[in-house]
N, C-alpha and C positions, 0 to 999 in steps of 0.2 A: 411813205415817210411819216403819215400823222397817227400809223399807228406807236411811234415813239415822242415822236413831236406833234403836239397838239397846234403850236402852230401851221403845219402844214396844210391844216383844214380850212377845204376852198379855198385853196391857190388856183384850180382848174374849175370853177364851176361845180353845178350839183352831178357828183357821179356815184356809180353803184361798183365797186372792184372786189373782185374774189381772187384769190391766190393759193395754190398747193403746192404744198412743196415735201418731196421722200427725200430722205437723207440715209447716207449707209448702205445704200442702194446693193442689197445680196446680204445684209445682214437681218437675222430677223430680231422682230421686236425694234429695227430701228426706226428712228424719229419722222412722226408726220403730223403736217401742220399743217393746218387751214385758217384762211383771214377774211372777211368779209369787212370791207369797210364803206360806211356811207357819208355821203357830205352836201350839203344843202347849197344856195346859189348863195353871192353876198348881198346881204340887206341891211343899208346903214350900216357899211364896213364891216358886219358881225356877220359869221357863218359859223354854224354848227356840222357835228358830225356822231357817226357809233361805229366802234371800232370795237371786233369780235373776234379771236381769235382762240383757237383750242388744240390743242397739240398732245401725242402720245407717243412714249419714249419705253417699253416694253412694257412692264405693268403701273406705269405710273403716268399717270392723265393731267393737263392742265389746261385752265380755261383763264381768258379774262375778258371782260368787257366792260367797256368806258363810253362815256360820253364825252365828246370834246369840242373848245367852244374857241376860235380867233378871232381878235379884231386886226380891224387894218391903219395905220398909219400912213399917211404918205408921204416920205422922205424928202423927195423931188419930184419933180414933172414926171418921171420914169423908173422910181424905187420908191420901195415900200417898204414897210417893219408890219412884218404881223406879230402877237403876242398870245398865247395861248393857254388854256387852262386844261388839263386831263382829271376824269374823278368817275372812278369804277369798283371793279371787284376784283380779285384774281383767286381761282378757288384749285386745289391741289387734290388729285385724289390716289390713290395707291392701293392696288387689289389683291392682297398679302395673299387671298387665297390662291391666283394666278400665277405663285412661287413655285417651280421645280423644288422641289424636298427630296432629300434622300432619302429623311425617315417621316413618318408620319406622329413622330414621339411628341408631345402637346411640349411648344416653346414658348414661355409667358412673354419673352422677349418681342417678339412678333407685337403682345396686346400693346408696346408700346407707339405702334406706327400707325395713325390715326390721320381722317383727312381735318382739311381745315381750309378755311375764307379768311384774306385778307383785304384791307382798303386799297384803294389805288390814288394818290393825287400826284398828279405831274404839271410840268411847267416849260415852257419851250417860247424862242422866238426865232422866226425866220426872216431873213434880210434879201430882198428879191432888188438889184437894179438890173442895166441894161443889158450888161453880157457877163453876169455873176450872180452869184449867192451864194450866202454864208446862213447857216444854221446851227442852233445849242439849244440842246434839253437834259430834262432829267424827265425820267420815265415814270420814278415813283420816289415822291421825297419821305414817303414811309418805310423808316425802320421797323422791320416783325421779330421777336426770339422769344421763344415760347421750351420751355422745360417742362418734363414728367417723371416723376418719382415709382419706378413698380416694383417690388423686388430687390428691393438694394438696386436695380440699374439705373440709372439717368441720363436720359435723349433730349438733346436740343437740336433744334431747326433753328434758322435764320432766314428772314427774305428783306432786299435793299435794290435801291435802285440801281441804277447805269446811267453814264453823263453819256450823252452823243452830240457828237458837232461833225459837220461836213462843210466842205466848201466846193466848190466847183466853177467854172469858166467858159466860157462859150465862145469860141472859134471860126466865123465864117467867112468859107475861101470864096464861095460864090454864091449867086441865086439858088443853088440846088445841093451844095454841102457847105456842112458845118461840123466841127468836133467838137467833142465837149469833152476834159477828162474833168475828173472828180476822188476828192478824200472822202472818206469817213473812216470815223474811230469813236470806240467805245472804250471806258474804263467802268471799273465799278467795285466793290469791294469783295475778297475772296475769290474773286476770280480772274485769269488771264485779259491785259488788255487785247483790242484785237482792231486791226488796220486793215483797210480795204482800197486799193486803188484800180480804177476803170476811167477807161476812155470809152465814148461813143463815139461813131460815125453815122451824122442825119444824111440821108439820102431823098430828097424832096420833102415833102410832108407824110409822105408813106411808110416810111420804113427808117428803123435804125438798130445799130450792129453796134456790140460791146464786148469790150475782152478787159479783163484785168486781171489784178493780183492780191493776195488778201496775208494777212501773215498767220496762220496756220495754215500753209505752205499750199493753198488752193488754187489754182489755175478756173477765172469762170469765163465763160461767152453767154452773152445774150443774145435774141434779139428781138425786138418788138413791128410789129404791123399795123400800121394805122391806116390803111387807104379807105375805110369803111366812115360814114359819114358822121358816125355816134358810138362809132363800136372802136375800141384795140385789143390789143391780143400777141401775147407773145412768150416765148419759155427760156429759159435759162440751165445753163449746166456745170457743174464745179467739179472741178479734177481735181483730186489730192497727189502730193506728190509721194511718188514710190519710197522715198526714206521716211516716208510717216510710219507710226506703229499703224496706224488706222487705213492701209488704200481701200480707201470707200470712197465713193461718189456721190453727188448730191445732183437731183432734178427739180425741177420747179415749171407751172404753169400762170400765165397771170392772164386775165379780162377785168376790160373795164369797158364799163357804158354811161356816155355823161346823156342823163335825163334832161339836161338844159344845155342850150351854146350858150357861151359868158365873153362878149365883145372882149374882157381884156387879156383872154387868156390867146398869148399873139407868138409863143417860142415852142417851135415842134420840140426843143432835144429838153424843154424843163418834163414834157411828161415821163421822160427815163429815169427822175428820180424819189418814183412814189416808191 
């Protein structure tokens, strides 16, 4: 989660998590993404964190990497308000020459698609109490639009943020299960909102099972392992639905390793929503 919400850094302690994920699964050239994110213990309610991420979508590449910083509040005896700051780069690249052509006729149109670097500042806070939490961000409160003149033609880009907020609930039937379901939704400008709803099932401290629903007609399951003393590990998979134009499939990998234990991190089903 802290790679949209800067709050979410150090809710669990200092850990190290990488994440892959293919998308389009049979299609080529389709989308693969990689995340590495790091996060420190808390120190005087502040933790830090670096949040990396780089993705390629046939011949057009994107990278961005942040640094992200929360403090903590503490609401009650058992909630807390973290507040978070995001502030990076995001850089776009596209390799015109990696174009299928039909002709090799020189197209000046082409010199207008050029790479380029943007700022990144974000803003988030997350609300943790006892068997809840609610979260809100924006990812990047910088608007980009950039125009070029070649030829009589004229090309514009635009890059804008995305608001994200989720809520979610914690459910336990007994000593050894608990359910969690969970919202999240984004909006953002020019493009489709998009809704995501999952339920967990914790099964002791070891292991937890998710399925949900997302509205670009996506069917996913996860499921994550944690029986390891420092280590988790777990993959995900989204089915689209056959009335899509697109039946493509999505896979995903996740690990993570907490380089420190953090006494307050006390709810197996909160690690389900990094």
């Amino acid at each position: 989660m802290s790679v949209v919400n800067p709050a979410a850094t150090g809710i669990e302690g200092s850990i190290i998590g990488l994440n892959y994920k293919t998308s389009m699964i049979g299609v080529e050239g389709g989308p693969r993404l990689q995340s590495l994110i790091y996060h420190s213990s808390n120190n005087k309610n502040i933790s830090w964190g670096l949040s990396a991420q780089n993705e390629k979508v046939n011949i057009e590449s994107y990278g961005t990497v942040t640094l992200d910083f929360s403090y903590k509040l503490q609401v009650s005896g058992r909630s807390y308000l973290n507040l978070g700051l995001k502030g990076g780069m995001f850089s776009n690249n596209i390799d015109i020459n990696s174009i299928d052509r039909i002709t090799q006729t020189n197209n000046p149109s082409l010199n207008l698609v050029q790479n380029y670097s943007n700022p990144v500042f974000g803003i988030g806070a997350y609300l943790k109490a006892d068997n809840y939490y609610f979260a809100l961000s924006i990812n990047n409160l910088l608007d980009t639009t950039r125009y070029k003149m070649e030829n009589g033609v004229e090309s514009q880009a635009f890059d804008s943020g995305q608001i994200y907020t989720s809520f979610g609930i914690n459910f336990t039937l007994n000593n050894q299960i608990s359910i969690n379901p969970l919202v999240m939704y984004s909006t953002g400008k020019n493009i489709d909102n998009h809704i995501m709803i999952i339920a967990y099932i914790n099964v002791g401290e070891n292991y937890s099972f998710g399925a949900g629903l997302s509205g670009n007609d996506n069917t996913n399951f996860q499921v994550l392992f944690k029986g390891l003393e420092n280590l988790d590990f777990g993959a995900g998979y989204d089915i689209r639905s056959k009335k899509s134009s697109l039946n493509v499939n999505n896979f995903e990998l996740f690990l993570r390793y907490k380089l420190k234990t953090n006494p307050s991190r006390n709810s197996s089903w909160y690690k389900s929503k990094d």
